[in-house]
C-alpha atoms as an extended CHARMM CRD file, in Angstrom:
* protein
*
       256  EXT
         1         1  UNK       CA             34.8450000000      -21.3740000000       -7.5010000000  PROA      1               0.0000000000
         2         2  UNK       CA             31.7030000000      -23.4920000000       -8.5780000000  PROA      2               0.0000000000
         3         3  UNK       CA             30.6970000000      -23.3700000000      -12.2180000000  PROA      3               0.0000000000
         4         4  UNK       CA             27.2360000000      -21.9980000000      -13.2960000000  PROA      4               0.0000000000
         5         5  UNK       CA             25.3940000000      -24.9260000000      -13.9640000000  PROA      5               0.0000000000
         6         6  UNK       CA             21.8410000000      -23.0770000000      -14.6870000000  PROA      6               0.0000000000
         7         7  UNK       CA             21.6820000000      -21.1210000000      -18.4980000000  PROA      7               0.0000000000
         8         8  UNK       CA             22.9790000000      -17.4130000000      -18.1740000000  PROA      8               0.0000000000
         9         9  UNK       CA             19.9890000000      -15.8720000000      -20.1440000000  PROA      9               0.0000000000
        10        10  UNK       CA             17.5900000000      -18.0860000000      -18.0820000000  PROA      10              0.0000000000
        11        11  UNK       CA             19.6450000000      -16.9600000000      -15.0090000000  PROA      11              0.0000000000
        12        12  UNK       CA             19.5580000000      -12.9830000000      -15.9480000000  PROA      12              0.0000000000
        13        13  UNK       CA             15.5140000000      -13.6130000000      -16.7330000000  PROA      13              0.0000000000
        14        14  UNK       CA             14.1730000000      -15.1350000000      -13.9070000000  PROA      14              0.0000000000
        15        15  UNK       CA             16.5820000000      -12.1740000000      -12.0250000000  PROA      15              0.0000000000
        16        16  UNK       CA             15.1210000000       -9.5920000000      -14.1880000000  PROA      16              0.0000000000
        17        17  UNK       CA             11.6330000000      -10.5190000000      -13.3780000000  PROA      17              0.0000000000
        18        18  UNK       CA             11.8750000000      -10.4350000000       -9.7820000000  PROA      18              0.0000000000
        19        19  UNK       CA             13.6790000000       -6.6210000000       -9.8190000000  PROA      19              0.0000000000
        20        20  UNK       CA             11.1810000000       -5.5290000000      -12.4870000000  PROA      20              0.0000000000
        21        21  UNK       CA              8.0690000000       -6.9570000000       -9.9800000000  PROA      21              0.0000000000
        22        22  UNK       CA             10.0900000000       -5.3930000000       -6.8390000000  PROA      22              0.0000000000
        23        23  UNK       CA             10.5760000000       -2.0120000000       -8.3350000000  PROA      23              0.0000000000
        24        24  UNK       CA              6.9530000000       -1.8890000000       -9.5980000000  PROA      24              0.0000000000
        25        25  UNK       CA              5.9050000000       -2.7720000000       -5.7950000000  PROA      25              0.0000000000
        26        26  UNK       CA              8.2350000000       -0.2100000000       -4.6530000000  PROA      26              0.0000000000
        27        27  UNK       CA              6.2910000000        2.6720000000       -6.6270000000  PROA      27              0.0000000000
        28        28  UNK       CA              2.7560000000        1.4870000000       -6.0030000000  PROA      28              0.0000000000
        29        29  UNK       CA              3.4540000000        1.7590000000       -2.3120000000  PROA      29              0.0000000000
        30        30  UNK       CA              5.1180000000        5.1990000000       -2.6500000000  PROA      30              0.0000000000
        31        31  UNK       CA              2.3950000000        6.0490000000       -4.3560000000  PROA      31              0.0000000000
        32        32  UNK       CA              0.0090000000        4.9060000000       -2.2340000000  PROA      32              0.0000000000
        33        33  UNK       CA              1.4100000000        6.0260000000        1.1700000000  PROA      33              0.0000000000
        34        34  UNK       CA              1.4810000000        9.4560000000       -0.0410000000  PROA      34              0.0000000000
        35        35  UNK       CA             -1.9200000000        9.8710000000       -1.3020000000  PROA      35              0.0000000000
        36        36  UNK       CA             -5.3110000000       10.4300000000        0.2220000000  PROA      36              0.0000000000
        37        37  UNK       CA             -7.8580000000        8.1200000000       -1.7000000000  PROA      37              0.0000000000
        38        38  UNK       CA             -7.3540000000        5.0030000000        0.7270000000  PROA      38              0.0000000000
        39        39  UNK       CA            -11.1790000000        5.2920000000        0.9790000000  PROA      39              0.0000000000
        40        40  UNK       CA            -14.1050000000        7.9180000000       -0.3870000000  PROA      40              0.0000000000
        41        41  UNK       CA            -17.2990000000        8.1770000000       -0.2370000000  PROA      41              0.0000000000
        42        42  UNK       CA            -20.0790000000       11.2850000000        1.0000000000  PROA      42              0.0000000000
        43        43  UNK       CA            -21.0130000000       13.4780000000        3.9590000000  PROA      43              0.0000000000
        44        44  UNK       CA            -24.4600000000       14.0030000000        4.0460000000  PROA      44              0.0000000000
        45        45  UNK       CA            -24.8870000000       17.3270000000        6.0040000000  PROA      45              0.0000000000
        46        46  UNK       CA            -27.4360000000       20.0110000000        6.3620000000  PROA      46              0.0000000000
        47        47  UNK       CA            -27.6380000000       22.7340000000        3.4170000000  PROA      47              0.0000000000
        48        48  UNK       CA            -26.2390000000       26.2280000000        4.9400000000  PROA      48              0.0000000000
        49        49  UNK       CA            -28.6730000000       29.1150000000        4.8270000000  PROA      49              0.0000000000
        50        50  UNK       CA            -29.0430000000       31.1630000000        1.5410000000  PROA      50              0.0000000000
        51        51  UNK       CA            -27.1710000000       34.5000000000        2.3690000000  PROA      51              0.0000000000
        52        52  UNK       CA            -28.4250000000       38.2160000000        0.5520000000  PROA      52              0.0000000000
        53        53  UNK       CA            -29.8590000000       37.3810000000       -3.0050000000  PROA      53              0.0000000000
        54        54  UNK       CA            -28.2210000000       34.4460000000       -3.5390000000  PROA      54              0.0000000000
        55        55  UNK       CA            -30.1090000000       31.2170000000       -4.6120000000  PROA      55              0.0000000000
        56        56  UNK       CA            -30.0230000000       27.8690000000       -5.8400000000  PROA      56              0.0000000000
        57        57  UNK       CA            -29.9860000000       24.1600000000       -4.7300000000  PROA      57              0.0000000000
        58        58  UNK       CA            -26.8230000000       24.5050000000       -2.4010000000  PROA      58              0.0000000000
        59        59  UNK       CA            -28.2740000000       26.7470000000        0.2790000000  PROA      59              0.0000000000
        60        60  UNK       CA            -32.0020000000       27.2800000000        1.9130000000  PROA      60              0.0000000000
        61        61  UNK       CA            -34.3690000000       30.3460000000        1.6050000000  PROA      61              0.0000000000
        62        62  UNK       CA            -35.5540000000       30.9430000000        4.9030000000  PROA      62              0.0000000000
        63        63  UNK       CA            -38.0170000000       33.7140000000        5.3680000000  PROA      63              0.0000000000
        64        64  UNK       CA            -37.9450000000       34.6600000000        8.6740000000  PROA      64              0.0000000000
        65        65  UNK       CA            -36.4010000000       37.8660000000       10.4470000000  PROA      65              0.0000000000
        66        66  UNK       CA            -34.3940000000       35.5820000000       12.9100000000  PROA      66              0.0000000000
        67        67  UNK       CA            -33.6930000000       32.9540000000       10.5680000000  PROA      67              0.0000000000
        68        68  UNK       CA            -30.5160000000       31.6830000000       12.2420000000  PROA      68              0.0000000000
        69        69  UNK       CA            -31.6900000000       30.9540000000       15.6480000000  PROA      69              0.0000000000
        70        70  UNK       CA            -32.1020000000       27.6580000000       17.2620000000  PROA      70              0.0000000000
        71        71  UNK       CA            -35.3880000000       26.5500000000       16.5110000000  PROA      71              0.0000000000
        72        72  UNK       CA            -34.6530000000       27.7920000000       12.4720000000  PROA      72              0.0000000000
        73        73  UNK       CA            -31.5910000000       25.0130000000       13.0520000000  PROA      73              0.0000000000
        74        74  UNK       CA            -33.5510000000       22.5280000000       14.2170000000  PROA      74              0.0000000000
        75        75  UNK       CA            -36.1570000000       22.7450000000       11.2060000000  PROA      75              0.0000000000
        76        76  UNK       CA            -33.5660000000       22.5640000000        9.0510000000  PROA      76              0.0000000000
        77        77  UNK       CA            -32.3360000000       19.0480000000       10.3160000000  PROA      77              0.0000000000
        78        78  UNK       CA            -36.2970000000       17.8400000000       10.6420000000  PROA      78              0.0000000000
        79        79  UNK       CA            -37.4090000000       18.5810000000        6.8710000000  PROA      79              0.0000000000
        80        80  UNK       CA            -36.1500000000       15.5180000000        4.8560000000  PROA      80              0.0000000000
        81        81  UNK       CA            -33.5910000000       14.7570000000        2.4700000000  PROA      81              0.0000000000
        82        82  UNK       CA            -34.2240000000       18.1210000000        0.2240000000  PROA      82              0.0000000000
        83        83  UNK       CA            -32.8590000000       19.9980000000        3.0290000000  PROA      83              0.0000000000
        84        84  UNK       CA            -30.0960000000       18.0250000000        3.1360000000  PROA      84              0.0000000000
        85        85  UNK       CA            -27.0070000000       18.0970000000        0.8230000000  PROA      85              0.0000000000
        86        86  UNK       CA            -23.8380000000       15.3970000000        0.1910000000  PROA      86              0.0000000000
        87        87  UNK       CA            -20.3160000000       15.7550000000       -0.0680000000  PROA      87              0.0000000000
        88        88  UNK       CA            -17.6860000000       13.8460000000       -2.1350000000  PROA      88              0.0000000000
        89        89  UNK       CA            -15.0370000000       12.9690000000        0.5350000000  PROA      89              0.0000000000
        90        90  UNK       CA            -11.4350000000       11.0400000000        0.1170000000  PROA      90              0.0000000000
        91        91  UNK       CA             -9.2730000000       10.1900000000        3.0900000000  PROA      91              0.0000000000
        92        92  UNK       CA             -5.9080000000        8.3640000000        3.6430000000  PROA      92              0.0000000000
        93        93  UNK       CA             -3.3790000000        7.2660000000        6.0540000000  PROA      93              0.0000000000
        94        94  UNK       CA             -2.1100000000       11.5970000000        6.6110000000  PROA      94              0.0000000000
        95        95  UNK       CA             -5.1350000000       13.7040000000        5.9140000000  PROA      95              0.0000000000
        96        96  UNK       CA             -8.6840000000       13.8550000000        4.5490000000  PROA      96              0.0000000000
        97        97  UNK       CA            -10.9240000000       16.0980000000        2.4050000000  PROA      97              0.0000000000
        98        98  UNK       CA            -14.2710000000       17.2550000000        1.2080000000  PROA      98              0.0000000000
        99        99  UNK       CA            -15.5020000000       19.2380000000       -0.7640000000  PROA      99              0.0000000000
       100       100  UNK       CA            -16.9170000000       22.7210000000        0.1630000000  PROA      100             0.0000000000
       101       101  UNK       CA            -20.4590000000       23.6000000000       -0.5510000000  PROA      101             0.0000000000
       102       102  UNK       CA            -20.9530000000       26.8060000000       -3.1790000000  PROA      102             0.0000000000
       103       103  UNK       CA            -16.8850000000       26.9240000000       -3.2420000000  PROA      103             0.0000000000
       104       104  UNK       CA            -14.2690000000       25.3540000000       -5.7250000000  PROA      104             0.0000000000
       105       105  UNK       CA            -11.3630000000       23.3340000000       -3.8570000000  PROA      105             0.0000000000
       106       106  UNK       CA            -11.3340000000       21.1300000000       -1.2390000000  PROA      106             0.0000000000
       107       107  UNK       CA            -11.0810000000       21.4630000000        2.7170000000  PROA      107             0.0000000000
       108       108  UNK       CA             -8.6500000000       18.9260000000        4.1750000000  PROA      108             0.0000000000
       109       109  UNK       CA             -7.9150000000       17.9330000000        7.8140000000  PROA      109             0.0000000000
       110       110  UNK       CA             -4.9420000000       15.2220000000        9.7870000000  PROA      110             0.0000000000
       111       111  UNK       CA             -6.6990000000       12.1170000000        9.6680000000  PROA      111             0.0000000000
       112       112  UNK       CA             -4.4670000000       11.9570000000       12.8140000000  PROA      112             0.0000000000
       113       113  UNK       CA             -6.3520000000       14.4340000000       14.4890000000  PROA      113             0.0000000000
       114       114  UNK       CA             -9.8790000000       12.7340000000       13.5920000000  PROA      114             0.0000000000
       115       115  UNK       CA             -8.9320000000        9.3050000000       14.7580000000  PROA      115             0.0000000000
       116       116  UNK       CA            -10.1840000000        8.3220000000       17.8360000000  PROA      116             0.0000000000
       117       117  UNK       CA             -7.6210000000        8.5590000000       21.2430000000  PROA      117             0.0000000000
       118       118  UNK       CA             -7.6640000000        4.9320000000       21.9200000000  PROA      118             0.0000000000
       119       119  UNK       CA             -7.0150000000        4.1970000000       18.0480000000  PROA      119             0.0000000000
       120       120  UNK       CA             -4.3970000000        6.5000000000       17.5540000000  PROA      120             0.0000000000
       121       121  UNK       CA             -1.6110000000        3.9940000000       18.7080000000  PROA      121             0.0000000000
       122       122  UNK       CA             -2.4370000000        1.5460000000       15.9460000000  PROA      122             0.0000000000
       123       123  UNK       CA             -2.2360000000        4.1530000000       13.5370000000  PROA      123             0.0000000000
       124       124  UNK       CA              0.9800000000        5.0680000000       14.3590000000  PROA      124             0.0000000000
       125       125  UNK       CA              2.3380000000        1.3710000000       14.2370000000  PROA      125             0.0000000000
       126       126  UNK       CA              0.2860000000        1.1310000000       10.7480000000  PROA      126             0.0000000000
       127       127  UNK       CA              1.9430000000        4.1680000000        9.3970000000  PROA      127             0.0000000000
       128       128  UNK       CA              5.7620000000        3.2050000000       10.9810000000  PROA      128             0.0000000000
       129       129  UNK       CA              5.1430000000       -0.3740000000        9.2500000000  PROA      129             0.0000000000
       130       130  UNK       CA              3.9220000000        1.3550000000        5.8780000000  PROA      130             0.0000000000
       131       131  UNK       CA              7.7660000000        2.8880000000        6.7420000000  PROA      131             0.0000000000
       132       132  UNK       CA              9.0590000000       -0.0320000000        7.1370000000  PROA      132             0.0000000000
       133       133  UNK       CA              7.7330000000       -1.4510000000        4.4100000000  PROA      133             0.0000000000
       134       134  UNK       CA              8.9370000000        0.8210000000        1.8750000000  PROA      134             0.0000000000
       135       135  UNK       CA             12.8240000000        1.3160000000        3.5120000000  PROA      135             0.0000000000
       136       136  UNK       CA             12.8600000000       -2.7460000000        3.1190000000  PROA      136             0.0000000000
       137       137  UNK       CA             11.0990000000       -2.5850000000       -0.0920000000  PROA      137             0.0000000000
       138       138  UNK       CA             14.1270000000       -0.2340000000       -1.1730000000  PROA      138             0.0000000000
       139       139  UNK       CA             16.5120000000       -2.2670000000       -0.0340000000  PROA      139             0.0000000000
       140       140  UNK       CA             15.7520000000       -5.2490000000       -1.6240000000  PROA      140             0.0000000000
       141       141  UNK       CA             15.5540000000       -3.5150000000       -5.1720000000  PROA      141             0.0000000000
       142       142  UNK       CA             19.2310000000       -2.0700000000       -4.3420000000  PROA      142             0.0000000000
       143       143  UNK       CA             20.3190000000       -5.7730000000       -3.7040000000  PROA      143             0.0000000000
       144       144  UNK       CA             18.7860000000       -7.2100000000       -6.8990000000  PROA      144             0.0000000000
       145       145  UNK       CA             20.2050000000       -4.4470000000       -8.8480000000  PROA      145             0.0000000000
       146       146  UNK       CA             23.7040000000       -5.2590000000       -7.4670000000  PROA      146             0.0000000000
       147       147  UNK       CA             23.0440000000       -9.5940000000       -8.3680000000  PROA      147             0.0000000000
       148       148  UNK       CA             22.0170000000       -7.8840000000      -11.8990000000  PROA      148             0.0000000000
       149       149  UNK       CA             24.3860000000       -5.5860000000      -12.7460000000  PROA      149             0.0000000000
       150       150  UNK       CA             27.7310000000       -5.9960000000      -10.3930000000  PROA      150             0.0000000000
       151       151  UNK       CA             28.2090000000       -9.3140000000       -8.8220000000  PROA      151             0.0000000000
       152       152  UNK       CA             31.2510000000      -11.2790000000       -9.8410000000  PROA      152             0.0000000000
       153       153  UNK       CA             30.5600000000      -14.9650000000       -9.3230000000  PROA      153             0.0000000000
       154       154  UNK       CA             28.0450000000      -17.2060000000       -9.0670000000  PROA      154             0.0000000000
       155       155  UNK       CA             28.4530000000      -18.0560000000       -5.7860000000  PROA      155             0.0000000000
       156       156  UNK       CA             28.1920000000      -13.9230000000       -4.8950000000  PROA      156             0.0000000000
       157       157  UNK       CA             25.3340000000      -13.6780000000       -6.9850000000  PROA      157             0.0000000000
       158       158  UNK       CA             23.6530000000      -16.7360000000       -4.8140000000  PROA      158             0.0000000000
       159       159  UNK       CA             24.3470000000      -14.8960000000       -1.4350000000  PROA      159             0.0000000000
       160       160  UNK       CA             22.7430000000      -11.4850000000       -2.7010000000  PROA      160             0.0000000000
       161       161  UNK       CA             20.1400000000      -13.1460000000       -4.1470000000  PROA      161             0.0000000000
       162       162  UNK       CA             19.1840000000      -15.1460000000       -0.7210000000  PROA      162             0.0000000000
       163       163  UNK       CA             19.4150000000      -12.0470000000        1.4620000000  PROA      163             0.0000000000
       164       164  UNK       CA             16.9600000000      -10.4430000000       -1.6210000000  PROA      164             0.0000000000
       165       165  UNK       CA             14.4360000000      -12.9090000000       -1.3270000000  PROA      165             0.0000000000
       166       166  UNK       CA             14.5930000000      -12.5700000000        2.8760000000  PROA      166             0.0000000000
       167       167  UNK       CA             14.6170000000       -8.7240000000        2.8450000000  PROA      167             0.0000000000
       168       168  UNK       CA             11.9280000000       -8.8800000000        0.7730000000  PROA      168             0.0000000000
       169       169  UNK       CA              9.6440000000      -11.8080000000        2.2040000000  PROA      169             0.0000000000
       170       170  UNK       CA              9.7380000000       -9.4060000000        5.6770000000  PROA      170             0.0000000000
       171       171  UNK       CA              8.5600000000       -6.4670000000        3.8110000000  PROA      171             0.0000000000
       172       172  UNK       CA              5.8400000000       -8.1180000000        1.8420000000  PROA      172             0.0000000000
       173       173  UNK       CA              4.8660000000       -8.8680000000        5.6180000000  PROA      173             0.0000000000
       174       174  UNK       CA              4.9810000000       -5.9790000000        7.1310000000  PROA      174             0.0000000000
       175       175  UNK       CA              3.1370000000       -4.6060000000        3.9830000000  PROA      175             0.0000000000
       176       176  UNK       CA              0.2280000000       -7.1330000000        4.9040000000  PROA      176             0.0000000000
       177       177  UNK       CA              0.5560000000       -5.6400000000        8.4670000000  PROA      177             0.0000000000
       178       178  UNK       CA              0.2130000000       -2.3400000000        7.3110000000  PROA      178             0.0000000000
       179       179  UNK       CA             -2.8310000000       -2.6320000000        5.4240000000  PROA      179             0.0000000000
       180       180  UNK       CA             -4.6730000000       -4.2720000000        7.6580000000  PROA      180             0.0000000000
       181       181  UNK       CA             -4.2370000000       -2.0420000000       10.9690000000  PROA      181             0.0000000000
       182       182  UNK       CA             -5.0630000000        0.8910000000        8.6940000000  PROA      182             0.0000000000
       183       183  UNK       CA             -8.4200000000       -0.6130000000        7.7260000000  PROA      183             0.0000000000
       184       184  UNK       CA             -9.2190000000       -1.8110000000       11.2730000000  PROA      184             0.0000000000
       185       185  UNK       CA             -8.4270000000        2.0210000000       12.3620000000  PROA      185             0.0000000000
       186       186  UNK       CA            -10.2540000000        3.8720000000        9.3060000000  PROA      186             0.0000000000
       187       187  UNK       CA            -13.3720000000        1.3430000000       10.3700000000  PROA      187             0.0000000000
       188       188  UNK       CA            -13.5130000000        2.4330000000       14.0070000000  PROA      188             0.0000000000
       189       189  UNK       CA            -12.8570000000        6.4380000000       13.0340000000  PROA      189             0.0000000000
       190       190  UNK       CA            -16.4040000000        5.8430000000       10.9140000000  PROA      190             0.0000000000
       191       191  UNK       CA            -17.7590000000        4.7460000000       13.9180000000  PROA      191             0.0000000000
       192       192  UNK       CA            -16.2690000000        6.2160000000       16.6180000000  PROA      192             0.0000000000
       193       193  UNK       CA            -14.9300000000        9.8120000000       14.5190000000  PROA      193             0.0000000000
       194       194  UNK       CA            -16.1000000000       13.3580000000       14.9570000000  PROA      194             0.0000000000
       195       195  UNK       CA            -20.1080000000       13.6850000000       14.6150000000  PROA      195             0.0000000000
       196       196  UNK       CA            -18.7190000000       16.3130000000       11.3800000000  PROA      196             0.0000000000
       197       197  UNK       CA            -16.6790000000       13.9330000000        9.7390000000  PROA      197             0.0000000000
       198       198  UNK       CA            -18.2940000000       10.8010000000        9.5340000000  PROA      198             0.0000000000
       199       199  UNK       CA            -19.1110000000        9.6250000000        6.5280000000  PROA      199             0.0000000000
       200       200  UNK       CA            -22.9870000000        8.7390000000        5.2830000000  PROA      200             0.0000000000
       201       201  UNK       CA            -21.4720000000        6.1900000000        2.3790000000  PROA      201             0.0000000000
       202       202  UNK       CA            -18.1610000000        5.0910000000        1.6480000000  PROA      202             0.0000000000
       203       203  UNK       CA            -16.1120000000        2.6240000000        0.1160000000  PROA      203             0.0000000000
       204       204  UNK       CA            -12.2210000000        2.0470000000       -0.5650000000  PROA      204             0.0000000000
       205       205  UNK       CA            -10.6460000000        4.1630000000       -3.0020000000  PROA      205             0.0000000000
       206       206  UNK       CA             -7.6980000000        3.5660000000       -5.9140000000  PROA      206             0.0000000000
       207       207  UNK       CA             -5.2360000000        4.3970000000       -3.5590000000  PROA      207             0.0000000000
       208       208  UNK       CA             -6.4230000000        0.8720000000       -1.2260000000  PROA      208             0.0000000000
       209       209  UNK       CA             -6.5260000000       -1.0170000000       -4.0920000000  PROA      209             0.0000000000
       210       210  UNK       CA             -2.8820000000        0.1950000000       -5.3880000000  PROA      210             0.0000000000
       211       211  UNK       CA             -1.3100000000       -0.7790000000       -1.9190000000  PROA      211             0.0000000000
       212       212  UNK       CA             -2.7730000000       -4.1930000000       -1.9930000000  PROA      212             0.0000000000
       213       213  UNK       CA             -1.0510000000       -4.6630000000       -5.7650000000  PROA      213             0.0000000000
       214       214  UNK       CA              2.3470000000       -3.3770000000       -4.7170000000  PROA      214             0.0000000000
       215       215  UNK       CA              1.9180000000       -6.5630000000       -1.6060000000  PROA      215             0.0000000000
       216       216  UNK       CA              1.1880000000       -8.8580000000       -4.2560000000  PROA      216             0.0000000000
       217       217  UNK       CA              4.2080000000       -7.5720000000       -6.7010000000  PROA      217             0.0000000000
       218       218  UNK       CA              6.3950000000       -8.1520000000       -3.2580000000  PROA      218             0.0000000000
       219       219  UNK       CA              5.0040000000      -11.6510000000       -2.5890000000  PROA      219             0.0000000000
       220       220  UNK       CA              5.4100000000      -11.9060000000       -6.3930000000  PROA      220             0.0000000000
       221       221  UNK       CA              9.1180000000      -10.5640000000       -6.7460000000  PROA      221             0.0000000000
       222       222  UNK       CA              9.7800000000      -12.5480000000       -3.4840000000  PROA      222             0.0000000000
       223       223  UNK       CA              8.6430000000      -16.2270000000       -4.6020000000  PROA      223             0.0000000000
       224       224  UNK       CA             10.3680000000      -15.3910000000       -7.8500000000  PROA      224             0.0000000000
       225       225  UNK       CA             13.8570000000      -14.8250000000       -5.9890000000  PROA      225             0.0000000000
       226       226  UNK       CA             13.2100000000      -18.0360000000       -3.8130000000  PROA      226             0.0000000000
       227       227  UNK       CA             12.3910000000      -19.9460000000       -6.8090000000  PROA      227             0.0000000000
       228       228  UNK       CA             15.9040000000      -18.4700000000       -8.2100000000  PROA      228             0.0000000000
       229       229  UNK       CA             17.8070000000      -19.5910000000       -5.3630000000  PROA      229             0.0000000000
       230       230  UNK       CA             16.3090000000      -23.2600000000       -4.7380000000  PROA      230             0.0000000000
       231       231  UNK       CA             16.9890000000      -24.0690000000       -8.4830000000  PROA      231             0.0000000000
       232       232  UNK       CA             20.3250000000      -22.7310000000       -8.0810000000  PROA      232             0.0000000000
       233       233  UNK       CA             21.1810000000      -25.0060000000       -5.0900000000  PROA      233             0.0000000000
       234       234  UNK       CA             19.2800000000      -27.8440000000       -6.6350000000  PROA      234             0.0000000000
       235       235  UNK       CA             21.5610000000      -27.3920000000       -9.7820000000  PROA      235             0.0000000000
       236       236  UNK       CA             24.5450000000      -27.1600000000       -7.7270000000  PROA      236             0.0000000000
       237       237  UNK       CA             24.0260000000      -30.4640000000       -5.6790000000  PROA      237             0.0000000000
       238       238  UNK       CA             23.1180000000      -32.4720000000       -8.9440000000  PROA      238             0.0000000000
       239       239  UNK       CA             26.5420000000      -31.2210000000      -10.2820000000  PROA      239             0.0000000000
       240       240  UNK       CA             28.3130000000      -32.3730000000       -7.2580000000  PROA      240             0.0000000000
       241       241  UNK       CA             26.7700000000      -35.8870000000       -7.6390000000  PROA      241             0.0000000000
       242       242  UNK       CA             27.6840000000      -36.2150000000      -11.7890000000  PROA      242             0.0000000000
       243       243  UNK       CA             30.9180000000      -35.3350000000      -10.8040000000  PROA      243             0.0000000000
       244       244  UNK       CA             30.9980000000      -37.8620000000       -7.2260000000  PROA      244             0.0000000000
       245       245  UNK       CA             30.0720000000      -40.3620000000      -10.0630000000  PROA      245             0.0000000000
       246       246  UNK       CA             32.8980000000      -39.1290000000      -12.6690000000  PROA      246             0.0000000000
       247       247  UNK       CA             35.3060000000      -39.7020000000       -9.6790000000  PROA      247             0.0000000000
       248       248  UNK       CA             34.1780000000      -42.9630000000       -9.0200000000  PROA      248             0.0000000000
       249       249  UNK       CA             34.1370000000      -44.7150000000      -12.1690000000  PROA      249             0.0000000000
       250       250  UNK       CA             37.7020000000      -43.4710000000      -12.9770000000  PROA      250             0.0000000000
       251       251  UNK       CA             38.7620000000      -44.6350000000       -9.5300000000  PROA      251             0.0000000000
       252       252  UNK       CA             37.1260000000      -48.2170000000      -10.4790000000  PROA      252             0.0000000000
       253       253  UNK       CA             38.7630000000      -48.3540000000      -14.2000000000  PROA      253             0.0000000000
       254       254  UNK       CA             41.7700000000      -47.2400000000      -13.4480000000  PROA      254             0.0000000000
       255       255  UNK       CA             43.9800000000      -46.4450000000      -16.8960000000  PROA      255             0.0000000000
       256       256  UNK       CA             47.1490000000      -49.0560000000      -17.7250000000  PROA      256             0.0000000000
C-alpha cells in the first residue's frame, strides 16, 4: 500500500469541487431536458373574427352578412399589421406552446410531431444523447460520491477517481452532441415546420442557456478530476524517486 503523499484536506477539496460542479451539471440538465423554453419567441397570425357583441383589440368587426366566407378571409390577411395579432410561443426538445387569443392558458403540441420527416431522425439521436448524457452524468456523481465518502485507500480512491474523470469527459461530449443536433433540428423546423407553427421572431430561451451551463459544469467537474489524478501520479512518482535515492545513498555508506 502506497502512502498519500498529496495533503488530505487539499485531497478532499479539490474532490469536493469536482462532485459539487458534477452534481450542479447533473440538475441543470434535468432541468433543462424536461422543460419547454429551449427557444421562444411570437406567431404572428391573423386576428379571428369578433363573434355576437363581443369587442376589443383581439378579434375583427366585420360587417357583412357572410362575413366568414372566402373572400372576407382573404381581406383579412391583405389589410396590414392591425389586422394582424402575435403570440408569445416557447418550445423544447418534447412539446411546444402558445398562447391562445381571448383565452387564459396555453395550447401545446409534440414538437415531435411538428418536426419535419427527414429531421425527425436527428431528433431522436439528439434526444437519446440528451439520455445519455444525463445516465453518464449520474454515474459519474455516484462514483465521486463513493472516492468521497467510502473508499479505503489511496490507491482505490485513484482508480474511482480515473474512471470519474472518463465517465464524465464522454458525457460532457455527448452533452456537446446533444445541443448541437437539437439546434440544427429546431433551425430547419422554422424553416421547413407547419405553415401554423412557424414562428415570426424568436430567439433561445433560459432553458438553452441552462443546458449549455450544466456542459460547462461537466467540462468543469471533468478537468477538475483529471487535474486530481495527474497530481496524484505526479506525487506518487516523485516519492518513488526520494525514496530510489534514500536506497542508494544507504547502499553507498554502508553502516560499520
Amino acid at each position: 500500500r502506497m502512502p498519500a503523499s498529496i495533503p488530505e484536506a487539499d485531497r478532499r477539496h479539490r474532490a469536493s469541487a469536482a462532485f459539487s460542479l458534477s452534481v450542479l451539471s447533473l440538475v441543470f440538465s434535468v432541468t433543462a431536458f424536461s422543460s419547454s423554453h429551449w427557444c421562444e419567441g411570437t406567431r404572428k397570425v391573423a386576428k379571428p373574427f369578433c363573434k355576437g357583441d363581443s369587442k376589443g383589440d383581439l378579434c375583427i368587426r366585420f360587417n357583412s352578412p357572410d362575413g366568414n366566407n372566402s373572400q372576407a378571409v382573404q381581406y383579412i390577411w391583405e389589410t396590414g399589421d392591425d389586422k394582424f395579432v402575435e403570440r408569445n410561443f416557447h418550445a423544447g426538445i418534447w412539446y411546444s406552446c402558445e398562447e391562445t387569443i381571448n383565452e387564459e392558458g396555453e395550447k401545446c403540441r409534440s414538437f415531435i410531431s411538428l418536426t419535419p420527416a427527414s429531421d425527425r431522425g436527428v431528433l431522436w439521436l439528439s434526444i437519446v444523447a440528451e439520455l445519455l448524457y444525463v445516465s453518464l452524468l449520474l454515474i459519474g456523481n455516484i462514483l465521486m460520491s463513493v472516492e468521497i465518502f467510502y473508499y479505503s485507500s489511496v490507491i482505490d480512491g485513484l482508480k474511482i477517481n480515473a474512471f470519474s474523470a472518463v465517465v464524465t469527459v464522454l458525457a460532457g461530449l455527448l452533452g456537446m452532441v446533444a445541443h448541437m443536433m437539437y439546434t440544427t433540428v429546431f433551425q430547419m423546423t422554422v424553416n421547413l415546420g407547419p405553415e401554423d407553427w412557424r414562428p415570426h421572431t424568436w430567439d433561445y430561451g433560459w432553458s438553452y442557456g441552462l443546458a449549455w451551463t450544466s456542459f460547462a459544469c461537466c467540462m468543469a467537474a471533468a478537468v477538475t478530476t483529471l487535474n486530481k489524478y495527474t497530481k496524484t501520479i505526479l506525487e506518487f512518482k516523485h516519492k518513488r524517486k526520494k525514496l530510489e535515492r534514500s536506497f542508494k545513498i544507504q547502499y553507498s555508506f554502508p553502516d560499520h
